[in-house]
C-alpha positions in Angstrom: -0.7 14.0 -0.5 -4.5 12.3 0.1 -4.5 8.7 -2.0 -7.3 6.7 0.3 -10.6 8.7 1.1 -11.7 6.5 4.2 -15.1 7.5 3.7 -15.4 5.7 0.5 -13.8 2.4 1.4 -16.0 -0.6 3.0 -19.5 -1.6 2.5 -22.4 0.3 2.3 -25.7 -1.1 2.4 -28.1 1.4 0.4 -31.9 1.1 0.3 -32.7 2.9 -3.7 -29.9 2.6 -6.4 -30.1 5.5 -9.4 -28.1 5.4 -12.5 -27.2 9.5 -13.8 -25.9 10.3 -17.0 -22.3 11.2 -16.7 -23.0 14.6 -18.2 -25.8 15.3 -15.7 -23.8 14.8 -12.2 -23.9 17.8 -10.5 -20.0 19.6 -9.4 -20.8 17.8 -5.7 -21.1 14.6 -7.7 -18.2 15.2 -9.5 -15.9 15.4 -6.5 -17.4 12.4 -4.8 -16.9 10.5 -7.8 -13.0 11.6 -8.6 -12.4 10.4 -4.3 -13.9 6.9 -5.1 -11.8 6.8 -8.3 -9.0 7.9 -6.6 -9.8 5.8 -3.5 -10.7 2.5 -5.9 -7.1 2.2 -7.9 -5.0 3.3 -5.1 -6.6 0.3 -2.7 -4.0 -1.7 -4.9 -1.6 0.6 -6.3 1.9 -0.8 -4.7 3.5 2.9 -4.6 0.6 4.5 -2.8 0.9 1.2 -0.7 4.0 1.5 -0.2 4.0 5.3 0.6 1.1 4.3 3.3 2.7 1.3 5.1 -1.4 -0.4 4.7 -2.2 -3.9 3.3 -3.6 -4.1 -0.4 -7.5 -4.7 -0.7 -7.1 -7.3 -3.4 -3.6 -8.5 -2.6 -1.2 -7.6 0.1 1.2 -5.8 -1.7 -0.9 -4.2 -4.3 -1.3 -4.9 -8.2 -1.3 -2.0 -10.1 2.6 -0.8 -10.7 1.4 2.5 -12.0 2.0 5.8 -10.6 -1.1 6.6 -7.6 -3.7 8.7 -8.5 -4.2 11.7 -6.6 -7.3 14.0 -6.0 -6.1 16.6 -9.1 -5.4 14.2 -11.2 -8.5 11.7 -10.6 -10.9 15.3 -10.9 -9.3 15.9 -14.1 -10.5 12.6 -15.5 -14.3 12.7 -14.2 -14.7 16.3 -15.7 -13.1 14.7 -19.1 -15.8 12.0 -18.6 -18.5 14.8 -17.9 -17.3 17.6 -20.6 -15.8 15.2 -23.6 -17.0 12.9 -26.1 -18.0 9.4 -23.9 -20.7 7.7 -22.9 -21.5 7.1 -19.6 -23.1 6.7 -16.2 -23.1 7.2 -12.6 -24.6 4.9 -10.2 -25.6 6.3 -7.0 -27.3 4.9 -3.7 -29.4 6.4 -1.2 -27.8 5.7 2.7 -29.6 8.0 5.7 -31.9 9.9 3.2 -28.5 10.8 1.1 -27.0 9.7 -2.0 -23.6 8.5 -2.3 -21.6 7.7 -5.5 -20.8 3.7 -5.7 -19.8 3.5 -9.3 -19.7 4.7 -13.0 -18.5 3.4 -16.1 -17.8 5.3 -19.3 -17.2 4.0 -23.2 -15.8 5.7 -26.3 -16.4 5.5 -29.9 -13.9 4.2 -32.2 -13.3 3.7 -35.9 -14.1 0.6 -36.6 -12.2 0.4 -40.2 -9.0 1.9 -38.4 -9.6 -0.5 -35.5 -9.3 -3.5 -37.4 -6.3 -2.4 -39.8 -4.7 -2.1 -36.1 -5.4 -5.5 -35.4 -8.0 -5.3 -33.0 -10.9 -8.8 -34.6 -13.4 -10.2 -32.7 -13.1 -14.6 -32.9 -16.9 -13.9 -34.3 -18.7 -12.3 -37.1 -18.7 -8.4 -37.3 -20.5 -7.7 -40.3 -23.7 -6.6 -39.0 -21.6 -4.4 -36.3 -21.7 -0.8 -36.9 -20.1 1.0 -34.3 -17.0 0.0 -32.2 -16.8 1.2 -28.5 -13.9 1.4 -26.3 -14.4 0.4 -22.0 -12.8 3.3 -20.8 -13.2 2.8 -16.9 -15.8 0.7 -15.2 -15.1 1.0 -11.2 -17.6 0.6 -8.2 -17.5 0.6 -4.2 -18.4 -2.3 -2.3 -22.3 -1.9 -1.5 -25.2 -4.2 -0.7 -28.9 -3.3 -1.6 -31.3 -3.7 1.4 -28.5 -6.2 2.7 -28.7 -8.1 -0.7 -25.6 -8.2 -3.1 -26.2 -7.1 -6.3 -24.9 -9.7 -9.2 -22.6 -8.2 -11.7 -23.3 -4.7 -11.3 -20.5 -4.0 -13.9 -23.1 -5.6 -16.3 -25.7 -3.6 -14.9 -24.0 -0.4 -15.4 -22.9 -1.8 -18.8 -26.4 -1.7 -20.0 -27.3 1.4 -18.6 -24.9 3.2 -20.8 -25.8 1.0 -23.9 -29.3 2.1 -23.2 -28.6 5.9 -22.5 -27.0 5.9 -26.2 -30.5 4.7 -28.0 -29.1 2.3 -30.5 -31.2 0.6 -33.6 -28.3 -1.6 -34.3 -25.2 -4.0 -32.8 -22.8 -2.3 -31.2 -19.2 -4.1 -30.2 -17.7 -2.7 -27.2 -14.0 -4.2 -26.9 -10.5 -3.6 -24.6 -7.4 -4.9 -23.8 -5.6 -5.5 -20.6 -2.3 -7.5 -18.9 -4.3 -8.2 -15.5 -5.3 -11.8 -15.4 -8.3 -10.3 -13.0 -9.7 -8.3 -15.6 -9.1 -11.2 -18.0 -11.9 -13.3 -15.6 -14.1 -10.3 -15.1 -14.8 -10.1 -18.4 -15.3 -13.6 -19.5 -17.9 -13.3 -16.4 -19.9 -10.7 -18.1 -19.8 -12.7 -21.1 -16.6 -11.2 -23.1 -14.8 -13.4 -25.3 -11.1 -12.9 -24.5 -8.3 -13.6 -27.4 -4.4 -14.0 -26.2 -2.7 -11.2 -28.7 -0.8 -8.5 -27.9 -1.9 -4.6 -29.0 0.1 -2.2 -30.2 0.7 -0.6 -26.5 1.6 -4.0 -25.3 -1.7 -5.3 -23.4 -1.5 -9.0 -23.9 -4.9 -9.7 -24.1 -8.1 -8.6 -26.1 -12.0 -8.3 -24.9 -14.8 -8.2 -27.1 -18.7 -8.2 -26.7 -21.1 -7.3 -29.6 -24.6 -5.9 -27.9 -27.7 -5.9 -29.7 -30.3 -2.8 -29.6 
């Protein structure tokens, strides 16, 4: 069983960054994308750790307590991405006159009636909010840009979904996590974060409302 895909680990300096539509990536794409998934949460998955005797990338021992992700498995939820109801992007970089997949990020629309009765408020006014989005996945490689780091690329991607779904009005885009890291990620790209527990147990609430 394959959990790291070395070629997708370390950095890669590329000299043109694209963004694709999810639903546009070709079957190549596809493939590359479900290894740097894969590849991304098993750098600190403590089983796949574990299995591979190898130091975490973040920490040592690892983070996520989850079962690893494996090649089927990570396929199975880019071609969901691709083929079902999301919205999202691919961010690709050119490297020797080829492209490579750094990154892609994908949201989901929610109810927002049933989303409140659930308990999920914004600390801020929502009354000019029509649509509620869910952050399904947001992961990237480790890449420079003609040797220049690119500042919050999550962001970047962020935007190119929210411009890929041509809205005329506010949208909220909210999520929920237990990892203090994603906690401080988001309040870097501007979330405001609330301390309450969900109804699956995530301690702790994201929200965002972007304007057309």
């Amino acid at each position: 069983m394959k959990y790291l895909f070395e070629e997708f680990r370390g950095i890669l300096d590329v000299e043109e960054l694209i963004f694709k539509n999810i639903k546009e990536v070709t079957d190549e794409e596809v493939l590359e994308i479900a290894k740097r998934y894969c590849t991304i949460f098993n750098e600190d998955n403590i089983k796949a750790l574990d299995i591979l005797k190898i130091r975490g990338k973040t920490s040592e021992k690892g983070i996520w307590k989850e079962d690893p992700y494996t090649l089927e498995s990570s396929l199975e939820i880019i071609e969901d991405f691709k083929n079902g109801d999301y919205l999202g992007i691919a961010a690709l970089g050119k490297f020797k006159n080829k492209f490579y997949v750094l990154g892609g990020l994908t949201i989901q629309k929610r109810d927002k009636e049933r989303m409140l009765m659930k308990g999920y408020l914004p600390p801020f006014d929502t009354s000019q909010i029509k649509e509620y989005y869910c952050a399904i996945d947001t992961f990237r490689r480790d890449f420079t840009l003609n040797g220049q780091k690119i500042s919050n690329f999550s962001g970047l991607m962020r935007k190119k979904v929210i411009e890929q779904g041509n809205f005329d009005f506010p949208i909220l885009i909210y999520s929920s996590t237990n990892n203090q890291m994603m906690v401080e990620a988001w309040r870097k790209d501007g979330f405001e974060v609330i301390e309450k527990e969900t109804t699956f147990g995530n301690k702790y609430q994201a929200f965002k409302k972007f304007n057309s």
